[in-house]
C-alpha positions in Angstrom: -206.0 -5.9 1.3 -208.7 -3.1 0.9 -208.8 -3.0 5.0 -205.4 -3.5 6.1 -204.9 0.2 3.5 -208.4 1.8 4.6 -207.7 0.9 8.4 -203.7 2.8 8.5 -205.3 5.6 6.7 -208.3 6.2 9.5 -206.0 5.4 11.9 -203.7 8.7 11.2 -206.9 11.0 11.9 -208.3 9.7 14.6 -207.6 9.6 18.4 -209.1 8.1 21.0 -210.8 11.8 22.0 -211.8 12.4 18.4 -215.7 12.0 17.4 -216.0 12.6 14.3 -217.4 10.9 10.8 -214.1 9.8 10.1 -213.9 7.9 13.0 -217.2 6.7 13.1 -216.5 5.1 9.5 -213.2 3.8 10.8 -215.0 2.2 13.7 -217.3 0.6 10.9 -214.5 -0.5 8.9 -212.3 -2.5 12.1 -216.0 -4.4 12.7 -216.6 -5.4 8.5 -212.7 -6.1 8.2 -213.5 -8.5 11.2 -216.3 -10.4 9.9 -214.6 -11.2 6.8 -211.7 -13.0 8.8 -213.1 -16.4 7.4 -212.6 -15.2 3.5 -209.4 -16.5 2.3 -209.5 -16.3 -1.6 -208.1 -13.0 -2.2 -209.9 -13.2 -6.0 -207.8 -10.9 -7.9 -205.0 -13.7 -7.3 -207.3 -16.4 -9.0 -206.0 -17.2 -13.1 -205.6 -19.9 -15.2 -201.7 -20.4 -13.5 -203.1 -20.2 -9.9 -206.5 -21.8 -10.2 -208.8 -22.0 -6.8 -210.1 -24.5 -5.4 -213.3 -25.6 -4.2 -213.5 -28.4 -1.4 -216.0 -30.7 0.2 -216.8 -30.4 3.9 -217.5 -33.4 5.5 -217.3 -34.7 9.5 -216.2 -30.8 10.1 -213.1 -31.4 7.5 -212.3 -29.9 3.9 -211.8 -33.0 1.9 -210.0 -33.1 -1.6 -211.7 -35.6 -4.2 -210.4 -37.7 -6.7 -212.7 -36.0 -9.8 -213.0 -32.4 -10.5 -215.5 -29.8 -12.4 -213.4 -27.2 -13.9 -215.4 -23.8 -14.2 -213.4 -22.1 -17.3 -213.2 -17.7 -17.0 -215.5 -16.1 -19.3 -213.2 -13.2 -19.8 -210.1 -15.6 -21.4 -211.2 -19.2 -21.9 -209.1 -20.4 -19.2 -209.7 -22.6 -16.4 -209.2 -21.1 -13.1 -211.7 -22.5 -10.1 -211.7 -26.6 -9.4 -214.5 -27.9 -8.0 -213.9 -31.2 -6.2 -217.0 -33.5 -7.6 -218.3 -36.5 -5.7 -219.2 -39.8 -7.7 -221.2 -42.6 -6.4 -217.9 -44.5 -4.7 -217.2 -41.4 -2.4 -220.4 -40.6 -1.6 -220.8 -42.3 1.9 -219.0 -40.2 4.3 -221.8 -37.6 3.3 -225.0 -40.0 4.1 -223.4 -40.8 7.3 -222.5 -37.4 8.6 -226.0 -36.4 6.7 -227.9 -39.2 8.7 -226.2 -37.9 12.1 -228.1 -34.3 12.1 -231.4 -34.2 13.2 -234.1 -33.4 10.4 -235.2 -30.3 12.2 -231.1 -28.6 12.0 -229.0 -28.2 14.6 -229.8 -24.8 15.4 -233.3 -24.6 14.9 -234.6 -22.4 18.5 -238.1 -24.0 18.4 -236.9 -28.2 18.5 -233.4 -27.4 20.4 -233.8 -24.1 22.8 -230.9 -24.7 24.6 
C-alpha cells in the first residue's frame, strides 16, 4: 500500500534525465518495495473478524494443522492470529524432511562451496 502511493507520487517528478534527491529516493523506494514482494499480510487488515494465520512449512509446502494456538490482541481481547500447532501424531513429516538436511545447512559456503 505505502509503495504503490509513494512510488506514483516520485514518479510525477522525475524523468529519466532528472538527478536529483527526489529521484534518488524514488530509486530507493522501487528496490525496498521489491524486496518486500514475499510479505503478504497487509496487518492493518488483521481483527478478530479476519484473523491471520500462521502455517507450518514442511517438504517446501505450507501445511494447515488440525490444532491451533490462538494469540488474543492486547489492544481489545480479541483473537486475531492462528497459529497452526503440531502434536505428537503430526509430527513426522518434520523428522523426515528434518533428517534429509545435512547437519552443517544447506547453504553453509565452508561444507558445500558449490
Amino acid at each position: 500500500m505505502y509503495c504503490s502511493v509513494g512510488l506514483r507520487n516520485l514518479k510525477k517528478i522525475c524523468s529519466p534525465k532528472t538527478v536529483s534527491s527526489d529521484c534518488l529516493n524514488y530509486l530507493g523506494l522501487i528496490r525496498f518495495c521489491r524486496l518486500l514482494s514475499f510479505a503478504t499480510v497487509k496487518a492493518e487488515e488483521i481483527s478478530g473478524s479476519q484473523p491471520a494465520e500462521v502455517l507450518n512449512l514442511v517438504n517446501g509446502s505450507w501445511r494447515k494443522s488440525s490444532g491451533w494456538n490462538t494469540i488474543v490482541d492486547p489492544l481489545n481481547g480479541e483473537p486475531f492470529i492462528n497459529v497452526a500447532e503440531v502434536d505428537e501424531n503430526g509430527i513426522q513429516p518434520f523428522v523426515e524432511s528434518l533428517s534429509r538436511c545435512p547437519k552443517h545447512g544447506l547453504h553453509n559456503p565452508f561444507k558445500s562451496p558449490e
